[in-house]
ROGU-299201 format. One record per residue: chain; residue number from 1; x, y, z of N, C-alpha, C in turn. Coordinates in nm, 4 decimals, padded with zeros to 6 digits. Atoms other than C-alpha are relative to their C-alpha. Example, Ala and Ser with C-alpha at 12.3 -4.5 7.8 and 13.67 -1.06 7.14 Angstrom:
BEGIN
<r chain="A" resi="1" n_X="00.0890" n_Y="-00.1190" n_Z="00.0000" ca_X="01.2300" ca_Y="-00.4500" ca_Z="00.7800" c_X="00.0900" c_Y="00.1200" c_Z="00.0000"/>
<r chain="A" resi="2" n_X="-00.0820" n_Y="-00.1190" n_Z="-00.0060" ca_X="01.3670" ca_Y="-00.1060" ca_Z="00.7140" c_X="-00.0770" c_Y="00.1090" c_Z="00.0730"/>
! end
This chain:
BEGIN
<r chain="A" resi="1" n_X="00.0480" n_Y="00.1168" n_Z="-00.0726" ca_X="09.7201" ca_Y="09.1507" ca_Z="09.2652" c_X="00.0774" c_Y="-00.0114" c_Z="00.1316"/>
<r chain="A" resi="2" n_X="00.0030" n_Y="00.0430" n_Z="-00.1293" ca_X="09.7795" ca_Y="09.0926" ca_Z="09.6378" c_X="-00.0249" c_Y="-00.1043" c_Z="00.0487"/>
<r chain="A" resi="3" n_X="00.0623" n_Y="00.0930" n_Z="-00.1047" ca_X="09.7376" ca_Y="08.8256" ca_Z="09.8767" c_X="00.0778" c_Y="00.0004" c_Z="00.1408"/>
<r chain="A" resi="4" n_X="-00.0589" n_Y="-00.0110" n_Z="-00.1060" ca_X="09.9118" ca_Y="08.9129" ca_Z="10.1706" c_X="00.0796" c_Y="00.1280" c_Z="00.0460"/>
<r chain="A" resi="5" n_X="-00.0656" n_Y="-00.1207" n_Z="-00.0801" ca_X="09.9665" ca_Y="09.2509" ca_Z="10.3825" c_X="00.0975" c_Y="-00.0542" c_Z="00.1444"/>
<r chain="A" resi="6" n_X="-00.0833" n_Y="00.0409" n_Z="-00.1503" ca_X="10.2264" ca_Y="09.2609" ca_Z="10.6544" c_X="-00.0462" c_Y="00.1716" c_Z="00.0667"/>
<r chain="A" resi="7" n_X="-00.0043" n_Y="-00.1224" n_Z="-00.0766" ca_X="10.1906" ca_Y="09.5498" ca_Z="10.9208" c_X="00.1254" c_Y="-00.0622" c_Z="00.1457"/>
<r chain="A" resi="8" n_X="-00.1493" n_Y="00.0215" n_Z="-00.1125" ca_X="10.4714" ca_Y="09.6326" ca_Z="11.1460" c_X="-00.0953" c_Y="00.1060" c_Z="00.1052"/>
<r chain="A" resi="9" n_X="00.0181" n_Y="-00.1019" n_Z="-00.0836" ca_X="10.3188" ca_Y="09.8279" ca_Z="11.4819" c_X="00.0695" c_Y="00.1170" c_Z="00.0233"/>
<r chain="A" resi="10" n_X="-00.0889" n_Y="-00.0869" n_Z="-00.0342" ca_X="10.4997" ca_Y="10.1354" ca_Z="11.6220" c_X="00.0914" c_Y="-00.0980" c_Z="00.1370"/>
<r chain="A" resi="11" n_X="-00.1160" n_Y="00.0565" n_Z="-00.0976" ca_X="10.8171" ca_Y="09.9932" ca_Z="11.7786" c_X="00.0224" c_Y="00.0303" c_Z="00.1327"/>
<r chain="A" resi="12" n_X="00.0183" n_Y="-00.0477" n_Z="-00.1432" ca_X="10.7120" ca_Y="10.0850" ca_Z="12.1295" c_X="-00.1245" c_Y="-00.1333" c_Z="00.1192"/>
<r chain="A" resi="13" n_X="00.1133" n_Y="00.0370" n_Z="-00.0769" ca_X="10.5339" ca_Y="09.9292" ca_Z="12.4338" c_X="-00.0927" c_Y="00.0569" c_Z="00.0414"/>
<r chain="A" resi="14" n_X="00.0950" n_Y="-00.0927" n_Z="-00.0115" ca_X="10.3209" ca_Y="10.1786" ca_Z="12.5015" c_X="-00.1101" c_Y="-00.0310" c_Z="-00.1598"/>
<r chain="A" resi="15" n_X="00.0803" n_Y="-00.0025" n_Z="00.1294" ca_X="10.1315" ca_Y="10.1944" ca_Z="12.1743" c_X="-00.0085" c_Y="-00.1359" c_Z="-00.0865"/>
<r chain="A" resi="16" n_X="-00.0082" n_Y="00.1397" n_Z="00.0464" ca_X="09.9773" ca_Y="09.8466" ca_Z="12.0947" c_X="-00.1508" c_Y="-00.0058" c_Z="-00.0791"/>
<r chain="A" resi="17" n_X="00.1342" n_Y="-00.0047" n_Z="00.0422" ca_X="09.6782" ca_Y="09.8005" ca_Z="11.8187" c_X="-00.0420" c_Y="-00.1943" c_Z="00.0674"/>
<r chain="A" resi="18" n_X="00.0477" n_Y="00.1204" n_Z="-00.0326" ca_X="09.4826" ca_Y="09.4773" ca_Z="11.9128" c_X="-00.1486" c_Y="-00.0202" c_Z="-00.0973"/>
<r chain="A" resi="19" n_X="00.1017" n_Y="00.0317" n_Z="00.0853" ca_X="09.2095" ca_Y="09.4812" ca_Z="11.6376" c_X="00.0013" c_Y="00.1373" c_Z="-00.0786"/>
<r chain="A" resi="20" n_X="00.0404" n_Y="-00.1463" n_Z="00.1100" ca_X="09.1289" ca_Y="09.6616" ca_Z="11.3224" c_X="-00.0405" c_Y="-00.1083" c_Z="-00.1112"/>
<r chain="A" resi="21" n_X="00.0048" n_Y="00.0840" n_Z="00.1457" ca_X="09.0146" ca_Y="09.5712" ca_Z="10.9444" c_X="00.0683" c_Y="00.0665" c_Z="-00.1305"/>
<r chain="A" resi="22" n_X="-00.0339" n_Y="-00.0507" n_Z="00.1291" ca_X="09.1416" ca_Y="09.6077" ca_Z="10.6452" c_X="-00.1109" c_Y="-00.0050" c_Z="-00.1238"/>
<r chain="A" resi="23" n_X="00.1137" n_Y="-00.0060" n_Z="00.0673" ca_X="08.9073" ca_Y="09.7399" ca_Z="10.3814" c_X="00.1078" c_Y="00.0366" c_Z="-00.1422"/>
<r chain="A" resi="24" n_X="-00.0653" n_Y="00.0018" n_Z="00.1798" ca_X="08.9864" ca_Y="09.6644" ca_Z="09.9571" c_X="-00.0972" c_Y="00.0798" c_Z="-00.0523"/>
<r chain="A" resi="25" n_X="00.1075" n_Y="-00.0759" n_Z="00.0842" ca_X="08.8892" ca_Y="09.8708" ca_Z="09.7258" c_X="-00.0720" c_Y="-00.0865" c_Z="-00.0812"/>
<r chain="A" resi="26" n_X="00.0940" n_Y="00.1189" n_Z="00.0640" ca_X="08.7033" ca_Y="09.5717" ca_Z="09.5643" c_X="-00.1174" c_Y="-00.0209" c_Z="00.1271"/>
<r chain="A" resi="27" n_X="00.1034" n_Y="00.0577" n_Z="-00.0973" ca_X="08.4931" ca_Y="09.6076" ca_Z="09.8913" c_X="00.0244" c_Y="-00.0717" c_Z="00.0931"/>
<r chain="A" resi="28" n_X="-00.0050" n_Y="00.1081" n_Z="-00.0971" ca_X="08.6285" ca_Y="09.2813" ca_Z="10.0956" c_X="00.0728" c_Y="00.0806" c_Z="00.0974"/>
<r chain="A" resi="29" n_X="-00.0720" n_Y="-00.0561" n_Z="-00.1770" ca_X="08.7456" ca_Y="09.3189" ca_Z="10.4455" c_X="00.1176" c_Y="-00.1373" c_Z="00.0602"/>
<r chain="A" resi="30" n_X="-00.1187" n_Y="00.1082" n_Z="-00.0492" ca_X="09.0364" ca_Y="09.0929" ca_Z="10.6311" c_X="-00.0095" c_Y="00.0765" c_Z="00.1416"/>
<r chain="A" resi="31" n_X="00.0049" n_Y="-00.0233" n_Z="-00.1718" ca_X="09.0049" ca_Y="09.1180" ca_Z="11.0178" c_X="00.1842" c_Y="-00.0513" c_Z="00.0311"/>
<r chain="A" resi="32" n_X="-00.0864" n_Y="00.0184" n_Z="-00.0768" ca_X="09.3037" ca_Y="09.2231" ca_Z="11.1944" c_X="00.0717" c_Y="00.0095" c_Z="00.1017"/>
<r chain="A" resi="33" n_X="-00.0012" n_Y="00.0582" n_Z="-00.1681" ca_X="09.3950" ca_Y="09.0468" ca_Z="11.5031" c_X="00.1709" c_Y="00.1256" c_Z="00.0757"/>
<r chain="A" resi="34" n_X="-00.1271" n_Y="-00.1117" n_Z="-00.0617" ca_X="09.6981" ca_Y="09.1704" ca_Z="11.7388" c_X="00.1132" c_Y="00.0073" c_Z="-00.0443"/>
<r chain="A" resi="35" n_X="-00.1274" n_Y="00.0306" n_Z="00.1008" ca_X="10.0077" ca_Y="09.2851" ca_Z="11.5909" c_X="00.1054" c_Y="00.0123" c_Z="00.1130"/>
<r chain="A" resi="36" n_X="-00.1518" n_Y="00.0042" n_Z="-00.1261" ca_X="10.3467" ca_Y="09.2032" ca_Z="11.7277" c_X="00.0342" c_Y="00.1728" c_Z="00.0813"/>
<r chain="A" resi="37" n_X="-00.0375" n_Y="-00.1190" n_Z="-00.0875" ca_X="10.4083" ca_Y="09.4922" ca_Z="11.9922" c_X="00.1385" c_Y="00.0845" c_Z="00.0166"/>
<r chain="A" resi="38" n_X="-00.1833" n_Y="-00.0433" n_Z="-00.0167" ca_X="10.7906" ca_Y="09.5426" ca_Z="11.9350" c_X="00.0801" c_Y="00.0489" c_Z="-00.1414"/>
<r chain="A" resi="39" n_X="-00.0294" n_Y="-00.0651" n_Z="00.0771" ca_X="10.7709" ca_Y="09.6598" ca_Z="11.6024" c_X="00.0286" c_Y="-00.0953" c_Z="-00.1331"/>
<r chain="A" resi="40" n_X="-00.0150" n_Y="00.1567" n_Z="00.1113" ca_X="10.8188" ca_Y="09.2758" ca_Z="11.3923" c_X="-00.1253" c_Y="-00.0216" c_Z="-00.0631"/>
<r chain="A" resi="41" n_X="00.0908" n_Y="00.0076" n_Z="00.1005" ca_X="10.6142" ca_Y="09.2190" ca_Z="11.1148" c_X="-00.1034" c_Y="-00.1137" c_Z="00.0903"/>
<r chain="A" resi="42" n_X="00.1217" n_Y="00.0943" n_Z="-00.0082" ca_X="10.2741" ca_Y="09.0447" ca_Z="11.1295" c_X="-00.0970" c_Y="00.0257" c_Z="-00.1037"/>
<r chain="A" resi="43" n_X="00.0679" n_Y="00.0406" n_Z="00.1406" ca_X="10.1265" ca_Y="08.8789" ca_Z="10.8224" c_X="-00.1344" c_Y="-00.0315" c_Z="00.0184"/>
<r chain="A" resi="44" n_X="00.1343" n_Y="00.0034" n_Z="00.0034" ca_X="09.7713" ca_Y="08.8762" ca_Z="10.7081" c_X="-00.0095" c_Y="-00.0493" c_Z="-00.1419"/>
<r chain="A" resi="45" n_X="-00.0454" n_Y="00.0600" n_Z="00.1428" ca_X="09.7495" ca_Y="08.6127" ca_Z="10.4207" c_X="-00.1760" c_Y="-00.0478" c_Z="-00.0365"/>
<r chain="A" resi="46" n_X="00.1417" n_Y="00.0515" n_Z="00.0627" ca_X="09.3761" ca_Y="08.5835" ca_Z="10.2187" c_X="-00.0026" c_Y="-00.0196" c_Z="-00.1713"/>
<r chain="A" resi="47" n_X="-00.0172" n_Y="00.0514" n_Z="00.1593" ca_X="09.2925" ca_Y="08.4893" ca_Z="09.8637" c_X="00.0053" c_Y="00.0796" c_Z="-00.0909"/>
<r chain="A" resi="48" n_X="-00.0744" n_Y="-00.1274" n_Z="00.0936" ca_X="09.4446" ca_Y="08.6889" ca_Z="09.5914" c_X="-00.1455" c_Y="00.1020" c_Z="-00.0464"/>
<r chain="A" resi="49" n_X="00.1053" n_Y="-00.0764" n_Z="00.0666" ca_X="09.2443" ca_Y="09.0082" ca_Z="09.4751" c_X="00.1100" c_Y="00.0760" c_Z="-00.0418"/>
<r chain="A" resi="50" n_X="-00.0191" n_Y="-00.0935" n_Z="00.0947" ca_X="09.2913" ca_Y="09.2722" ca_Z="09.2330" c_X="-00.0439" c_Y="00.1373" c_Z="00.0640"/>
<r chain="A" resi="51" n_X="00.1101" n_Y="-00.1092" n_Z="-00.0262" ca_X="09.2972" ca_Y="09.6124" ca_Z="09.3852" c_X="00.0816" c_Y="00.1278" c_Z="00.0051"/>
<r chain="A" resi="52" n_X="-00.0739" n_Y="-00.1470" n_Z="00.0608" ca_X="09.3986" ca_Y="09.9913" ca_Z="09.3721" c_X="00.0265" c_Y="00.0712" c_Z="00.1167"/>
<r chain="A" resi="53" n_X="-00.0102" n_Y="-00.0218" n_Z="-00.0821" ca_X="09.4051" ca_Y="10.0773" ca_Z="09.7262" c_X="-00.0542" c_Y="-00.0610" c_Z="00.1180"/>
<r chain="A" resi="54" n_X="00.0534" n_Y="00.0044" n_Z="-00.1262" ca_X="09.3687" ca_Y="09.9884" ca_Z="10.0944" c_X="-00.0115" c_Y="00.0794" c_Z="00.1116"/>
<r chain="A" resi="55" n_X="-00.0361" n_Y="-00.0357" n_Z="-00.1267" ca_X="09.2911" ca_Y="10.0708" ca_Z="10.4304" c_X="-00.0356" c_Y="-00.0244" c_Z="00.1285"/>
<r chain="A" resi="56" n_X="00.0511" n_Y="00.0478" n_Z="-00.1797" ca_X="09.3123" ca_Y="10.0151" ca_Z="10.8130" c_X="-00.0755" c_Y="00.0903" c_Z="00.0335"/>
<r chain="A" resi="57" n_X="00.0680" n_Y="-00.0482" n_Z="-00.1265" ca_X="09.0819" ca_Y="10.0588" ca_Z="11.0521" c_X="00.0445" c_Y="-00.0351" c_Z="00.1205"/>
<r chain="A" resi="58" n_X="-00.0204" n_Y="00.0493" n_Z="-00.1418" ca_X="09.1846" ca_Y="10.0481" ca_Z="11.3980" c_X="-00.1154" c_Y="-00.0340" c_Z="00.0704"/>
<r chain="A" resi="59" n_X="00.1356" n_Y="00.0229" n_Z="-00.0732" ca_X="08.9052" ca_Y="09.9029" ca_Z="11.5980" c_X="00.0314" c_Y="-00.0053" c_Z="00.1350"/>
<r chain="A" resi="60" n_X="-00.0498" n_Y="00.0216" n_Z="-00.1347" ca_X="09.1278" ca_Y="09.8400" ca_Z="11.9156" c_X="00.1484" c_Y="00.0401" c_Z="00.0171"/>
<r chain="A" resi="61" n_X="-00.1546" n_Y="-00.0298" n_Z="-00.0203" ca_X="09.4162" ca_Y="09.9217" ca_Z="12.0992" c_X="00.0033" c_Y="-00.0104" c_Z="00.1600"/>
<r chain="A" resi="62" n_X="-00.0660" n_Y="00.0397" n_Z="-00.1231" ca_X="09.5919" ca_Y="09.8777" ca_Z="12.4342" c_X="-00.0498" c_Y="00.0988" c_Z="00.1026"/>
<r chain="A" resi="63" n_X="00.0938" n_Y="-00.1347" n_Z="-00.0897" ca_X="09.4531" ca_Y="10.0869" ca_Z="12.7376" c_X="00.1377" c_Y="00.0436" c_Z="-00.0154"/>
<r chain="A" resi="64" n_X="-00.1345" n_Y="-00.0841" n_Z="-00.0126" ca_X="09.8577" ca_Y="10.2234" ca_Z="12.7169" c_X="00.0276" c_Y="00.0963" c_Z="-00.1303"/>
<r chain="A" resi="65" n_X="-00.0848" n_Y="-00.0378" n_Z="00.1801" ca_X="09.8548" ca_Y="10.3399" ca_Z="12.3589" c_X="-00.0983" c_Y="00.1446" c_Z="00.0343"/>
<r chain="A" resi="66" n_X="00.0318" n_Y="-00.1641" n_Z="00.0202" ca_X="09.8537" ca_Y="10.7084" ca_Z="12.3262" c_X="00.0032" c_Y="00.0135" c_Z="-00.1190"/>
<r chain="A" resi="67" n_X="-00.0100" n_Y="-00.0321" n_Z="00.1274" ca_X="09.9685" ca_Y="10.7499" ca_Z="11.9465" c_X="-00.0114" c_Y="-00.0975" c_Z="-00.0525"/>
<r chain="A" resi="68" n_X="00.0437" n_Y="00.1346" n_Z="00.1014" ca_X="09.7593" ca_Y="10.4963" ca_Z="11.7149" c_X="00.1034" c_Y="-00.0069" c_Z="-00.1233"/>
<r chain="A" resi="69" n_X="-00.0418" n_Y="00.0384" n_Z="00.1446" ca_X="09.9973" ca_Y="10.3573" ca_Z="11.3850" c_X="00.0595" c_Y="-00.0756" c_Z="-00.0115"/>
<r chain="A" resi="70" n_X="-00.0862" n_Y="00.1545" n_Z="00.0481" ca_X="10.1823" ca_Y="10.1620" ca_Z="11.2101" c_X="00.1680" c_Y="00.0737" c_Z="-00.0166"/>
<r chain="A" resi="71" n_X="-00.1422" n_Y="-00.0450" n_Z="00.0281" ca_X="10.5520" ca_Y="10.1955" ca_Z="11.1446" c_X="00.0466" c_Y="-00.0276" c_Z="-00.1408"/>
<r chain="A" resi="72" n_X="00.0024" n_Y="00.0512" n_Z="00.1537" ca_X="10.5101" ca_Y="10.0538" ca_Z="10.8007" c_X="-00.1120" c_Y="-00.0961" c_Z="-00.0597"/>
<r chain="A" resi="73" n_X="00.0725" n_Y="00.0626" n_Z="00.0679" ca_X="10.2763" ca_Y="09.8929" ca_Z="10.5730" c_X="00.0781" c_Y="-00.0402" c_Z="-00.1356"/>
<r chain="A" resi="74" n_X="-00.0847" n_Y="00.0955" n_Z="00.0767" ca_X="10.3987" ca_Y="09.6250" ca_Z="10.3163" c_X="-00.1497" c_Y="-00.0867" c_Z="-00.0918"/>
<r chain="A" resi="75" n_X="00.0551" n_Y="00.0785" n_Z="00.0536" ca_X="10.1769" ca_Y="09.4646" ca_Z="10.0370" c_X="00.0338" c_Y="-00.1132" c_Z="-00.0819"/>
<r chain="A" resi="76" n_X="-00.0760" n_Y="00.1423" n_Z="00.0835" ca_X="10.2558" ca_Y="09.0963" ca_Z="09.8425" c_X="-00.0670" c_Y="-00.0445" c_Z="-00.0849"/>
<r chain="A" resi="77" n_X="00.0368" n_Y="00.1070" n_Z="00.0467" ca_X="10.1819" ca_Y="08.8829" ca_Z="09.5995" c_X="00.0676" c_Y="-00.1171" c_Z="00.0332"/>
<r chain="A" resi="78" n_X="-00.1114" n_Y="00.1181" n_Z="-00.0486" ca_X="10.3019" ca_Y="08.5350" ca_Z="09.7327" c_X="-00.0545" c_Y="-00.0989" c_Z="-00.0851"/>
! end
């Protein structure tokens, strides 16, 4: 059970996502907005599900960003 991913960006200014989704393996999606640019967490908190894997989509990114990722991915139950 889950209800809250954190994503940390790549700890750079150059490389900034500004939209993507997250897709559950139960199907649902969670839209996510811009993440902190300096490498500090940014939380994405929706209503608990049950699930066995996720994953991003990047949908956007910075006209500066050369190498799309994350620097970590973090899942919760809160």
């Amino acid at each position: 059970m889950v209800n809250r991913i954190v994503l940390f960006d790549r700890p750079n200014l150059d490389d900034a996502i500004t939209s993507g989704t997250l897709l559950f393996s139960d199907g649902s999606r969670v839209a996510v907005s811009t993440l902190a640019n300096d490498g500090s967490p940014t939380a994405f908190d929706f209503a608990e599900k049950s699930i066995t894997w996720l994953r991003l989509t990047v949908d956007g990114v910075s006209s500066s960003t050369k190498n799309i990722g994350l620097s970590e991915i973090q899942a919760f139950r809160v």
